[in-house]
N, C-alpha and C positions, 0 to 999 in steps of 0.2 A: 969640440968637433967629435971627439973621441965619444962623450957621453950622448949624442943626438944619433950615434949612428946603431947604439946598442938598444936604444929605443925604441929605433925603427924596426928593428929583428924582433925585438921582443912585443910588438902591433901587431907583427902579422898573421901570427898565428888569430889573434882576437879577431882581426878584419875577414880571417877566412870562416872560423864558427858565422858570422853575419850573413855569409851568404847563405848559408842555407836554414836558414831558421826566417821565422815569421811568425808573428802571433796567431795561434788556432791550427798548425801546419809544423811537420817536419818530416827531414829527408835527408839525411846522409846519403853524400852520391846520388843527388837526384838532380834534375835538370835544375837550371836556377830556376828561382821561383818565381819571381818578371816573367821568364820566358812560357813558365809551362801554366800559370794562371793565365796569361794574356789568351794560350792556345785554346784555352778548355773553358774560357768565358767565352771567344768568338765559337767554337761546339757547341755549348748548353743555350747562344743567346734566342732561338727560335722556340723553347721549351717554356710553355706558358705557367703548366704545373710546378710552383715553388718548392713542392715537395718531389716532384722527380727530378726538376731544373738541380735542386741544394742531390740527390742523388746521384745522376749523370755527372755533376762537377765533382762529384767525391770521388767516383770512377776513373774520372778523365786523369784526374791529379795522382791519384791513385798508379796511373800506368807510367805518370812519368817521374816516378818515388815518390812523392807525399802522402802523406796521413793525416787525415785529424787529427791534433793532438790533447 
């Protein structure tokens, strides 16, 4: 019992790096990343131009910590 519980202290720290990483993307101390892709897809979805749509979502992720990585 003893050895499952030191386990579980020593996940969490790994389970917290997961939230805020994503492939192409990162953000310490940024909104989760579900949260603030979901926001800045429904912003950019009316933008026909791929190359303003891929810059507006850079922007948008941008304000809520993320970066292209």
């Amino acid at each position: 019992m003893k050895r499952s519980k030191i386990w579980i202290w020593a996940a969490i720290p790994m389970l917290g790096a997961c939230a805020t990483s994503n492939p192409g993307w990162t953000g310490d101390g940024a909104v989760p990343f579900d949260t603030a892709h979901a926001a800045c897809e429904t912003a950019t979805t009316g933008i026909e131009s791929e190359e303003l749509r891929y810059q507006q979502m850079t922007e948008c992720m941008a304000g809520k910590g993320w970066s292209r990585g």
